[in-house]
C-alpha positions as CSV (number, residue, x, y, z in Angstrom):
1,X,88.3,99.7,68.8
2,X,85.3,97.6,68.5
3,X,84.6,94.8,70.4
4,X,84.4,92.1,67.3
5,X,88.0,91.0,65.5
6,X,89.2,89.2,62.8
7,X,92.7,87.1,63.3
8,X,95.7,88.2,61.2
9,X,98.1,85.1,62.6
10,X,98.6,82.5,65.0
11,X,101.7,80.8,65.5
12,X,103.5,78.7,68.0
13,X,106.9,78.5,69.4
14,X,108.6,75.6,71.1
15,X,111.4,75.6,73.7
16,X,113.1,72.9,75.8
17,X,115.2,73.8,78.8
18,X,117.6,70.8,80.3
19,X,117.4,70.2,83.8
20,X,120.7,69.6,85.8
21,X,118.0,67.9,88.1
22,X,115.0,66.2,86.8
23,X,111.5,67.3,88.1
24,X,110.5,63.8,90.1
25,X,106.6,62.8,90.6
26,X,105.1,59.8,91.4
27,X,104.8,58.5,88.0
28,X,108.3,59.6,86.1
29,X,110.6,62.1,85.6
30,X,111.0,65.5,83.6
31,X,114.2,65.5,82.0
32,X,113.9,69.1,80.6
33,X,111.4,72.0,81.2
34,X,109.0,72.1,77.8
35,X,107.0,75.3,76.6
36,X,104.4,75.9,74.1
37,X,104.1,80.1,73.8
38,X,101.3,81.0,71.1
39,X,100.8,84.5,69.8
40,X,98.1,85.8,68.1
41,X,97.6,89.4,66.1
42,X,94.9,91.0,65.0
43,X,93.9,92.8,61.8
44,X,94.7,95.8,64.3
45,X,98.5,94.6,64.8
46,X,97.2,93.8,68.5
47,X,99.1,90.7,70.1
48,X,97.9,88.1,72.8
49,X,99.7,85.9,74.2
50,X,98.8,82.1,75.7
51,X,100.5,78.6,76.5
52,X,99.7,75.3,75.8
53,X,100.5,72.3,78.6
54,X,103.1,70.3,77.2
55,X,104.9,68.5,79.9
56,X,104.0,64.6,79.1
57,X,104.8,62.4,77.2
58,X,108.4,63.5,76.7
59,X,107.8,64.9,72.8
60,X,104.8,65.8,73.2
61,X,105.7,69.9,73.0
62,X,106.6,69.8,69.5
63,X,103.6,68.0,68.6
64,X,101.3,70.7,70.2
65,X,103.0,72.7,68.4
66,X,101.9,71.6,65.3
67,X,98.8,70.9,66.2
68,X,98.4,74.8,66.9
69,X,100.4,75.9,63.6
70,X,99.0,73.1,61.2
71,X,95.5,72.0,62.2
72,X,93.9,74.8,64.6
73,X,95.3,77.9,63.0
74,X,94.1,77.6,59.7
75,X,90.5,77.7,61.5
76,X,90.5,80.7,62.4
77,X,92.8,83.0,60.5
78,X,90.7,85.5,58.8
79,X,88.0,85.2,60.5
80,X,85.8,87.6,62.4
81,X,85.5,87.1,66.3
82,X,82.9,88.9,68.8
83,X,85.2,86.7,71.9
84,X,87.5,84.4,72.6
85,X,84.6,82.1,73.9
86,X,83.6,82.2,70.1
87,X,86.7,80.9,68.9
88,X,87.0,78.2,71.5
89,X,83.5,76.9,70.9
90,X,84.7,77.2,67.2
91,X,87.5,75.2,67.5
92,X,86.7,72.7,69.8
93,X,83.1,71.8,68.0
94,X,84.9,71.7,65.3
95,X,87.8,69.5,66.3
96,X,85.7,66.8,67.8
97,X,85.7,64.6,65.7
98,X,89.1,64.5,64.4
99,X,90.2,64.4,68.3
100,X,88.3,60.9,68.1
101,X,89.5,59.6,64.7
102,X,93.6,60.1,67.0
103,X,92.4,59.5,69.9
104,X,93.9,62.6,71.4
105,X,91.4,64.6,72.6
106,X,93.8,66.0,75.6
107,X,96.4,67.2,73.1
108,X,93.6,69.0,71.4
109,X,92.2,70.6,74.4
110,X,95.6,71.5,75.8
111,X,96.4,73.2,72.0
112,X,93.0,75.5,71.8
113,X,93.3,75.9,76.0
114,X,96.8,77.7,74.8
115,X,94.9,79.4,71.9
116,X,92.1,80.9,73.9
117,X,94.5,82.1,76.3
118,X,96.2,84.2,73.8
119,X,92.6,85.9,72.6
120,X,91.8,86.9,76.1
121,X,94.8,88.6,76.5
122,X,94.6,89.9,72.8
123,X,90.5,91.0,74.0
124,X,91.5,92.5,76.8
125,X,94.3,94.8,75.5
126,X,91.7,95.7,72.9
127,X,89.9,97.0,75.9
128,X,92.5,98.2,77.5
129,X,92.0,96.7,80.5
130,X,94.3,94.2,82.5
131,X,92.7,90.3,82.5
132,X,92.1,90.3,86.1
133,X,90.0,93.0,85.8
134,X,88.2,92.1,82.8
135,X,87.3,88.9,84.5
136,X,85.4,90.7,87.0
137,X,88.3,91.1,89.7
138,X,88.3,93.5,92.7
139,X,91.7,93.1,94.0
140,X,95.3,92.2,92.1
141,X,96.7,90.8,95.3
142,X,96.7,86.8,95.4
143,X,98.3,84.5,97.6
144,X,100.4,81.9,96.2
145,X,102.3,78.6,97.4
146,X,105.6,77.5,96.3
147,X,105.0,73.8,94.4
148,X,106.9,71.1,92.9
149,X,109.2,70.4,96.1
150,X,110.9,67.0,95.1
151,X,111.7,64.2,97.6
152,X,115.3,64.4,97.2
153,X,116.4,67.9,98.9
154,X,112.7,68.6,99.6
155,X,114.1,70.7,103.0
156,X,117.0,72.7,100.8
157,X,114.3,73.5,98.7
158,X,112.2,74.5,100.9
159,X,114.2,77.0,103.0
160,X,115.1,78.4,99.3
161,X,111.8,79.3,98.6
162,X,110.9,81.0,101.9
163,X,114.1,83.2,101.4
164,X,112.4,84.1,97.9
165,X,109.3,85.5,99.9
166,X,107.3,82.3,100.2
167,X,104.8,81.3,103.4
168,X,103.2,78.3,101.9
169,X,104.2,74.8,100.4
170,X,103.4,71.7,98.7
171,X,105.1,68.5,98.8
172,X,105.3,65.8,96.2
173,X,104.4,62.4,98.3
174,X,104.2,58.8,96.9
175,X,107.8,57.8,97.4
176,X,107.3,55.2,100.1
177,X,106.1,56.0,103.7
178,X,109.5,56.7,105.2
179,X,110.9,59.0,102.4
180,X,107.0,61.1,102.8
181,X,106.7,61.4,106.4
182,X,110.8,62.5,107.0
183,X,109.9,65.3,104.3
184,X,106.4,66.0,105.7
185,X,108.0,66.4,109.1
186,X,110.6,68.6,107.9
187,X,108.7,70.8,105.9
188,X,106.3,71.5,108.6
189,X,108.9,72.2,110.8
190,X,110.4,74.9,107.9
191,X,107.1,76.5,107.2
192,X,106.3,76.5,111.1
193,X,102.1,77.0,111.3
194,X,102.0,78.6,107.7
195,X,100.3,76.5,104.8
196,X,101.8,72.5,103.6
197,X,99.7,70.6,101.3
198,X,101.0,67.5,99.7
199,X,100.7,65.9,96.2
200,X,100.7,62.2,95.8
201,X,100.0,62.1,91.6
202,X,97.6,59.7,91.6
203,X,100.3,57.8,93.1
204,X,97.7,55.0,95.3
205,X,95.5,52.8,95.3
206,X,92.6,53.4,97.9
207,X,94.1,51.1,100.4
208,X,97.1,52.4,100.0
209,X,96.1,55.9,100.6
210,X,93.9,54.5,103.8
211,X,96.6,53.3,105.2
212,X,98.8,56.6,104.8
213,X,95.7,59.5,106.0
214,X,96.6,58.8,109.4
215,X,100.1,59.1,109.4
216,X,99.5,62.3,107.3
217,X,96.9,63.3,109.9
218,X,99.7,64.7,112.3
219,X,100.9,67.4,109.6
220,X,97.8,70.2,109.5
221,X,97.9,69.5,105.3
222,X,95.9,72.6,103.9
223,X,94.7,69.4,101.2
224,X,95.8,66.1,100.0
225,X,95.8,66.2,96.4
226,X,95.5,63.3,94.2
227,X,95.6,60.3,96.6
228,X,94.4,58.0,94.2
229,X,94.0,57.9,90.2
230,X,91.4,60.3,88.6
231,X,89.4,57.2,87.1
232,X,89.1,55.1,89.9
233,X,85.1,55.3,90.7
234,X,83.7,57.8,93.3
235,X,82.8,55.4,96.1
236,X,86.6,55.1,96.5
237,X,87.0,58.8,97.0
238,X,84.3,59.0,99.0
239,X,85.8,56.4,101.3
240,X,88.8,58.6,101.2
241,X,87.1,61.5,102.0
242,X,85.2,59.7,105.1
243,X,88.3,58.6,106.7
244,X,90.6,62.1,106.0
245,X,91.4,64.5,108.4
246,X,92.4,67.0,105.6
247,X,90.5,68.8,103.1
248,X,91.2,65.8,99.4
249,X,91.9,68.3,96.6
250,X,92.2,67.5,92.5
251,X,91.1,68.7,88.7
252,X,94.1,69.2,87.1
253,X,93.5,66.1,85.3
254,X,88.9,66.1,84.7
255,X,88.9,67.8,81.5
256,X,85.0,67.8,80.4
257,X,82.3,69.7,81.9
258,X,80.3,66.5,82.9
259,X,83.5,65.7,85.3
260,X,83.4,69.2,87.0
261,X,80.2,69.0,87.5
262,X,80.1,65.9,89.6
263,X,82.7,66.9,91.8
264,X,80.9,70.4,92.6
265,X,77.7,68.2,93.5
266,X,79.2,65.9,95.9
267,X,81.1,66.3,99.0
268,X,84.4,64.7,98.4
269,X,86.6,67.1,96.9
270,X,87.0,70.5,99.3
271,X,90.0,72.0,96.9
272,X,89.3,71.8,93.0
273,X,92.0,72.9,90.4
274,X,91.3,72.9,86.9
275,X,94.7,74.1,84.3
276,X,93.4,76.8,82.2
277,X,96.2,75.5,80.3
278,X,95.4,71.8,79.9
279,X,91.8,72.0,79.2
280,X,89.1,74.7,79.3
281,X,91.4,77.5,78.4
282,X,89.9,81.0,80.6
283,X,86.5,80.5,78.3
284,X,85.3,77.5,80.6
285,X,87.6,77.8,83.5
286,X,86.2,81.5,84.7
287,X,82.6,80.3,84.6
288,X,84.1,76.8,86.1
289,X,85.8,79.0,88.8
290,X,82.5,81.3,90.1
291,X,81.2,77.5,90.0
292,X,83.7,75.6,92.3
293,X,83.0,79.0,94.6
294,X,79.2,78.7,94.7
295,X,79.6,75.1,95.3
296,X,81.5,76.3,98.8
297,X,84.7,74.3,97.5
298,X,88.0,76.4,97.2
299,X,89.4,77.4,93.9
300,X,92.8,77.3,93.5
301,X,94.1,77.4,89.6
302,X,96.6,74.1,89.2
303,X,100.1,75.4,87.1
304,X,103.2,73.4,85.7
305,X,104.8,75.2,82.8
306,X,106.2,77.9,81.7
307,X,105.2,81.5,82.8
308,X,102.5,82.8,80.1
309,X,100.0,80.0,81.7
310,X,101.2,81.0,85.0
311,X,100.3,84.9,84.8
312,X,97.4,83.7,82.9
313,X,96.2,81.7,86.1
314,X,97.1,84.5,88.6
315,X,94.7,86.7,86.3
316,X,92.5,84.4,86.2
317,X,92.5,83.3,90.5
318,X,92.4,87.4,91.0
319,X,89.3,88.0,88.7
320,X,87.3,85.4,90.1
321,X,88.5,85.8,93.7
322,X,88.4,83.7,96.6
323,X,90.8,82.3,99.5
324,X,92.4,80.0,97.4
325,X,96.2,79.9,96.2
326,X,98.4,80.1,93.1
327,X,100.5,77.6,92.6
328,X,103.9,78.4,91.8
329,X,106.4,76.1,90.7
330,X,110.2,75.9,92.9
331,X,112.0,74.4,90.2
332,X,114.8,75.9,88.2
333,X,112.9,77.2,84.7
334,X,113.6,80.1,83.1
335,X,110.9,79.7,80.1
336,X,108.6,80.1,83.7
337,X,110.9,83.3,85.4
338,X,111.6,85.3,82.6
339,X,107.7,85.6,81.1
340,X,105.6,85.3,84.6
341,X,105.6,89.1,85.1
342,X,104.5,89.9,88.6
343,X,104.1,86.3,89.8
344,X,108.4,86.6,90.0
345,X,107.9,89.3,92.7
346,X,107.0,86.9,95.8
347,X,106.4,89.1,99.1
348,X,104.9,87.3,102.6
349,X,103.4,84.6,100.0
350,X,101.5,87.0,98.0
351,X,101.3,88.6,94.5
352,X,100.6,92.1,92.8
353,X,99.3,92.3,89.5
354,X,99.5,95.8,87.8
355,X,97.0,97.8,85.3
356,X,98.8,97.1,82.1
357,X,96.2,95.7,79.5
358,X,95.8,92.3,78.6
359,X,98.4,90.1,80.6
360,X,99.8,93.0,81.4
361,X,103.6,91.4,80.0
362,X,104.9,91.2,76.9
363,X,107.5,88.5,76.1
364,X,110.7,89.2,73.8
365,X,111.6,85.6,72.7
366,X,114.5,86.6,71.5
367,X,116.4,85.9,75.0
368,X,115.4,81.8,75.2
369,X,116.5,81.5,71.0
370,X,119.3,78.9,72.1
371,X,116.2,76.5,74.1
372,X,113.9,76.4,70.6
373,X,112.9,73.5,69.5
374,X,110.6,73.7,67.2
């Protein structure tokens, strides 16, 4: 096969699965586990595979969805591609402006991020080689961390997890000072000296989060991720980074190459975590990853959603390389289990991927038709 492609089809599916017990941050509640899956096929009859972050607002699944079947799609169907960087640039230069005219340019990001997804795996079959290695990997083993751990049962949880082949763990904080430091305590005792960060959502403000770094001093946290909101200016989080004990870690939620970029130049962050699934897709989160690794920072891909964009991370964290960790969510989902391939098989906190092409998984649908929703 050649290396340039034209696109036969693109299409996305929706699925909801209800929680018997919400996922809890800082800032609300997930009643249900959402998932955007988006295939593409060739001219060839070759597939790929991606997902689109869907988890806020509640509906806001479905309308990636359509954003991917009824606006994107029609952009690129028939056409020829040389790479999946191609397409993205495509589609987001040519998006821009409607993305203002809604004001929605996350939704728009999050819908090509799942689209570009699907055409490196699609590329990558076409080469017959597995992602990682396309993206320049040495190695398919990764270490991961088990994530998501609520406040209520956050030491049931925990023990769960270790059972499941987990060493390392990350708490969601930013329930009040008592609730955080009872579950800090008790995870670090469960983990023992392996690896606890803990996840306050943007859940402070900066005095707030003073206030808290020394209590959270006594816990050895790997990181502290999003003390305080995203937005709030950089003399705050350098005062937070001043007066921490613990490495201050975010970028789930900077989503423009100007914002990555100023974090890599400073000092502040010493963890940074772009979703390949909420903005950049792999075309400007593998280039941002060698980046955040030049820049001496750790790379460790952020990941909330069902299990396309998971094994698309894992590719993506063992291609680039690195001491850094894939998160991997501790919360009931089956749109994550049944289509993360070899992220499921957790042994001592670490992950294999294999030499399949592409993703190296291919997922039959057909067994989550009752969770559709779109």
């Amino acid at each position: 096969m050649t290396d340039s492609f034209s696109i036969r089809s693109i299409e996305a599916f929706c699925y909801r699965y209800p929680l018997a017990t919400p996922v809890v941050t800082s800032f609300g509640k997930m009643p249900n586990r959402p998932a955007v899956f988006i295939r593409v096929v060739d001219e060839d009859g070759v597939e790929g595979w991606g997902e689109t972050w869907s988890n806020f607002p509640a509906p806001g699944a479905e309308h990636r969805a359509r954003l991917v079947n009824e606006v994107l799609a029609p952009g690129l169907v028939g056409r020829k591609l040389e790479s999946p960087a191609q397409a993205f640039q495509t589609l987001t230069s040519g998006t821009e402006v409607l993305a203002l005219q809604c004001g929605e340019p996350g939704p728009f990001a999050q819908a090509i991020s799942g689209i570009d997804l699907a055409l490196w795996d699609l590329f990558a079959r076409r080469r017959r080689l597995p992602l990682w290695r396309l993206l320049g990997g040495q190695s398919s083993r990764i270490k991961v961390y088990a994530s998501g751990i609520n406040p209520g049962g956050a030491a049931q949880t925990a023990e769960a997890v270790l059972k499941r082949g987990h060493v390392a763990l990350k708490l969601k904080i930013g329930f009040g000072a008592e609730t955080d430091l009872v579950n800090l305590a008790a995870l670090r005792a469960i983990v023992g000296a392996g690896m606890l960060a803990a996840d306050a959502n943007q859940g402070w403000s900066v005095d707030q989060a003073l206030t808290m770094l020394p209590r959270l001093a006594e816990f050895d946290l790997r990181w502290l991720e999003e003390p305080i909101r995203v937005d709030r200016p950089r003399d705050e989080w350098r005062r937070l980074r001043e007066s921490a004990k613990m490495p201050i870690a975010a970028g789930e939620n900077i989503s423009s190459v100007a914002g990555f970029r100023e974090v890599l130049a400073e000092e502040v962050l010493g963890v940074v975590q772009p979703d390949i699934a909420k903005w950049g897709g792999l075309s400007a989160c593998a280039e941002l990853a060698c980046d955040i690794l030049k820049s001496g920072k750790t790379f460790c891909p952020h990941y909330l959603g069902g299990g396309i964009g998971l094994l698309g991370s894992a590719h993506l964290l063992a291609g680039i390389g690195g001491d850094g960790w894939l998160e991997v969510d501790a919360n009931d989902n089956p749109l994550r289990d049944l289509f993360c391939g070899a992220v499921a098989d957790v042994t001592d906190g670490t992950i294999i991927l294999g030499e399949e092409p592409g993703l190296g998984f291919t997922p039959d649908l057909s067994g989550i038709a009752d969770y559709r929703s779109l």
